[in-house]
N, C-alpha and C positions, 0 to 999 in steps of 0.2 A: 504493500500500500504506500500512496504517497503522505509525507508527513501530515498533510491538511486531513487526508483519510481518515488518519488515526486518532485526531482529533476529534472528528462526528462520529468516529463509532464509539470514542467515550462518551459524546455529547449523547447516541442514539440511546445507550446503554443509560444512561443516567435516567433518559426522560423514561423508559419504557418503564425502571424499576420506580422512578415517582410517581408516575401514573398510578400503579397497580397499587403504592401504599397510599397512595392520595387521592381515590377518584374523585372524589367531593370535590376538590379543588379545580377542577373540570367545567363545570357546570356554565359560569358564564366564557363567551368566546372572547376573542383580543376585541377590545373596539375601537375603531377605525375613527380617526380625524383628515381632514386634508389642509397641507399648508396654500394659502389663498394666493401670494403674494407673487408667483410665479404664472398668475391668471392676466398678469399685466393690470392696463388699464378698466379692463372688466369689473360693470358695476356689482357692487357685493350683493344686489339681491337674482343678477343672473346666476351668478356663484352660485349661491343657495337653493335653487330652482335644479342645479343641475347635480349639485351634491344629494338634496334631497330624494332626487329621482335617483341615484344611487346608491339609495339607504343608508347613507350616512350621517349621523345625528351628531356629529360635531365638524366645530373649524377651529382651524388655528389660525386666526385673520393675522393678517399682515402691521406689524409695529409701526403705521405710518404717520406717526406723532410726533412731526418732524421740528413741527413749531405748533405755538397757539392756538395761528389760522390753519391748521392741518390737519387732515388725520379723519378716522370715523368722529361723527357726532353721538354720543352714547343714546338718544331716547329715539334717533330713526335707526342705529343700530339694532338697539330693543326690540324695536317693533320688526322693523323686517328677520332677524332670527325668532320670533313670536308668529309670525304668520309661514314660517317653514318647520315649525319644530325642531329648532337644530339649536345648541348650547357650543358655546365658546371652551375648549379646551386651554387652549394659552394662546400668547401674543409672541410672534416670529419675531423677536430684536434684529434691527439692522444696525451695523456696525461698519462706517465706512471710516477712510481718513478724517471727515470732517467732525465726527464722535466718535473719536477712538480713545478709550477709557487708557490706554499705555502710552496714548501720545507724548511727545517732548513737547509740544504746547499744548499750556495749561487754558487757553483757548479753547482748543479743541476738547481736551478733558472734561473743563464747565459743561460743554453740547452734549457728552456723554451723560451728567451725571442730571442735565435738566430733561434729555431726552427719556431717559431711564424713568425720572418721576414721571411723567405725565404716561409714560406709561402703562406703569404700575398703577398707578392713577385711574385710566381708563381699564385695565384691567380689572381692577376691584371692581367697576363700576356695572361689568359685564359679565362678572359672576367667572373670568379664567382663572385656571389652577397654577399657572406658570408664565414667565416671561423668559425666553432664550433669551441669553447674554454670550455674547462672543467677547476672549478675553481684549482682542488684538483686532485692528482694521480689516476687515475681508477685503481681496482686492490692494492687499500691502504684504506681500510674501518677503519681504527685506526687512530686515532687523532696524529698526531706529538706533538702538546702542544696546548697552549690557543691563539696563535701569529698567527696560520695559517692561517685563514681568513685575517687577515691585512698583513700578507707577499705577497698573493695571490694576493692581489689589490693593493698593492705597486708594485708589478713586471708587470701586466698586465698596468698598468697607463703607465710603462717605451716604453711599445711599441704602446700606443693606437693614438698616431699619426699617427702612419705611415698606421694604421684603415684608418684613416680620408684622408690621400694623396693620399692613394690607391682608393678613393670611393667602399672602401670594410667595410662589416657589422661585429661585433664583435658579434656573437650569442652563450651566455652562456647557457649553456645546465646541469641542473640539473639532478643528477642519484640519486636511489638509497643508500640508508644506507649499503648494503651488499655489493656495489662496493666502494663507495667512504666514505670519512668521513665527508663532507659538502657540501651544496649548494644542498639538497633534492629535491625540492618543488620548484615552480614557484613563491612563494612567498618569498624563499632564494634567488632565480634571482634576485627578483626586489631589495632586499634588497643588492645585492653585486653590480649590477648595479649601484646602488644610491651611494655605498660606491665611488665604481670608480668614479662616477660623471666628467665623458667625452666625447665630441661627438662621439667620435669612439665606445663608448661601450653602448648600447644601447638597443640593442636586444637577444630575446630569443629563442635557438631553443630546442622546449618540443620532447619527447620522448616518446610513449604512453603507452609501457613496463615500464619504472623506475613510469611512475604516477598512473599508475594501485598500484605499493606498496607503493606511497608515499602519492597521495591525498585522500583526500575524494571524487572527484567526476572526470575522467577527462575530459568531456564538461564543466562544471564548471571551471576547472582549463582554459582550452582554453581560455575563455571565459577571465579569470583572465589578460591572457597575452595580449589578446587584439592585438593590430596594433604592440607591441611591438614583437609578433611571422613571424619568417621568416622560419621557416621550421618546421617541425613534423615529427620525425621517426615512423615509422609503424610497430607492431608485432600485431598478435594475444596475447592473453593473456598467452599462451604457448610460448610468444616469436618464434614462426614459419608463417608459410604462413598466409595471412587473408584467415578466414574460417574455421581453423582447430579448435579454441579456443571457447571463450565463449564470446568474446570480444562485446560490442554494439557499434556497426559502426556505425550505423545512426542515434546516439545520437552525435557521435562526427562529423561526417558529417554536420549534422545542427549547431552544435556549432562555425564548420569550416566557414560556410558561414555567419552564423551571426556575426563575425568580420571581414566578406567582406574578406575571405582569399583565394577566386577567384579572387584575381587581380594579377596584373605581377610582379615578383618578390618573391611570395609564394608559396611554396613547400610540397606537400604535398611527404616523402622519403623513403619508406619499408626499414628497416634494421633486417629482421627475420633471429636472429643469432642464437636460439638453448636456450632451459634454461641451467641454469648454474652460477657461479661464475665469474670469470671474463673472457670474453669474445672474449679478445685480441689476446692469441696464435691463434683463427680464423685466423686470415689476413695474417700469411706465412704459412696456412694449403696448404694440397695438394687439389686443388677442384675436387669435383665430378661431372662432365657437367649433368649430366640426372636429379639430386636432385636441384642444382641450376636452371636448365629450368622450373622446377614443380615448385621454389619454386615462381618464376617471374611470369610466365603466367597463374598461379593459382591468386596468392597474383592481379594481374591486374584486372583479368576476374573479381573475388569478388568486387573488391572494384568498379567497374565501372557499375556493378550490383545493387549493393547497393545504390550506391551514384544518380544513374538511378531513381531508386525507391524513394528514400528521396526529388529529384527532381520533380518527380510528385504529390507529397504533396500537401493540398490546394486547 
C-alpha cells in the first residue's frame, strides 16, 4: 500500500469499530452550509432561492462589513432568510492587505480590528455561530518580516472579547503557502491559538482545498483539530464541485464523524471557487446563474451520496 493507504485503512478501521460501539451517535447526518461569497455579485435572496431548493438550511454569508455604508442590512437580512427557512451558520472573514491583522501598518491593523467588530456585530445580530478569521493577508504569500505572527495575535487579542460577549466563535482558518504567508497547517492553528490564549479564540475552521497542499493527510489532519473544528470548507481537489476531482470523501467523511462532527453547531460548507491564485476578485464577479446551480446541486447530490454510503458501513 501507498503510505496515504495506510493511513485510511487506520482511519476505515477506527470508524467501523466507532460505529459498532457508538451507533446512537449516528443518528443525525453532517449538515451542510454553503459559503455565499464566491456567488459574486448575486443578490442574497437568489442565493437563498437556490440553496433552498437544494435542501440546505444554512449559509455562511459573506463578511462584507467593509465599512459602515456596507455590508448586509440585519432586518432585510432577517427577513429574507425568514421567508426561505435557512439560518446563518457563521460569517466568511475577509482578510486582505488592507485589514490584515499582522500588518506593519498599524493603519491597516485598526481596518482589521474595526472590520472584525462590526462583524461580530452583525453576527450576533443574525443568530451565527462563528466568524472565520485568517491570521495573515490572503493574497500576500510574502512574509512582511519576522514580527508578523506576534502582530497578528497582538491585534486579534485586542478584539477577542467582544468573541466572548457576542457568544460568537473565533474560527482561525489556515491556507495555503501560495495564498498567505503563515498559519499553513492545523497544527499552525493550534499553535496561534495557544499564542492568543483567550476564550474567544479557540477554534478552527479547516479548508479541505488549502490541506490537500498543506498536510500530509486531510482525515488525519480532521482528526488533528478534533472538537476544536467548527466548520470545513468543501472543494474537490480541483477546487470545483464535489465529484469532478480526485478528492477521497469518505475518508474525510469518517474522519468527520469520528470527532462527533454531526452535532449542532458543525458545519460541514462547499466553497468550490475555481483553481487559481488568489481567489478574492471572485466575490464582486459578475455570476453566472446556470454554473452556480451545477455547481450546488451537483456538489449536494455527491456529497449526500457519499456520505449515504460511508453510513452504511459496518
Amino acid at each position: 500500500m501507498q503510505r496515504f493507504e495506510e493511513i485510511n485503512n487506520e482511519i476505515h478501521e477506527q470508524f467501523i469499530t466507532y460505529k459498532q460501539q457508538h451507533p446512537d451517535r449516528f443518528a443525525p447526518t453532517l449538515e451542510l452550509s454553503w459559503s455565499n461569497w464566491g456567488f459574486g455579485m448575486e443578490p442574497l435572496e437568489q442565493s437563498l432561492a437556490r440553496l433552498s431548493q437544494a435542501g440546505i438550511r444554512f449559509i455562511e454569508l459573506h463578511g462584507n462589513h467593509y465599512g459602515e455604508s456596507l455590508g448586509y442590512k440585519v432586518d432585510v437580512t432577517l427577513r429574507i432568510l425568514a421567508d426561505y427557512n435557512i439560518k446563518v451558520s457563521g460569517m466568511c472573514g475577509m482578510f486582505s492587505a488592507e485589514n490584515d491583522l499582522s500588518s506593519n501598518s498599524g493603519c491597516a491593523r485598526q481596518k482589521a480590528i474595526d472590520y472584525l467588530n462590526r462583524t461580530i456585530d452583525f453576527a450576533a445580530a443574525v443568530s451565527a455561530g462563528y466568524v472565520l478569521v485568517v491570521p495573515g493577508a490572503v493574497g500576500r504569500p510574502k512574509p512582511y518580516d519576522h514580527m508578523e505572527f506576534r502582530r497578528s495575535v497582538e491585534t486579534l487579542r485586542l478584539v477577542a472579547d467582544r468573541f466572548v460577549r457576542n457568544n460568537i466563535k473565533a474560527a482561525i482558518e489556515p491556507i495555503r503557502a501560495a495564498e498567505v504567508s503563515f498559519c499553513h497547517t492545523v497544527s499552525d492553528a493550534l499553535a496561534y491559538i495557544a499564542s492568543v490564549n483567550h476564550a474567544g479564540v479557540q477554534h478552527i475552521n479547516g479548508d479541505v482545498y488549502h490541506m490537500l497542499a498543506e498536510e500530509r493527510h486531510v482525515a488525519q489532519a480532521i482528526m488533528q483539530a478534533g472538537a476544536r473544528l467548527v466548520n470545513i470548507h468543501m472543494a474537490d481537489s480541483n477546487r470545483q464541485a464535489l465529484g469532478e476531482g480526485c478528492l477521497d470523501l469518505d475518508t474525510i467523511i469518517m474522519a468527520l464523524y469520528l470527532i462527533n462532527f454531526n452535532r449542532p453547531g458543525c458545519f460541514v460548507t462547499p466553497e468550490p471557487l475555481g483553481p487559481g491564485g488568489d481567489p478574492y476578485p471572485a466575490m464582486y464577479g459578475e455570476p453566472d446563474s446556470r454554473k452556480l446551480d451545477s455547481l450546488v446541486y451537483d456538489t449536494v447530490a455527491y456529497f449526500r451520496e457519499r456520505e449515504e454510503y460511508v453510513r452504511s458501513l459496518g
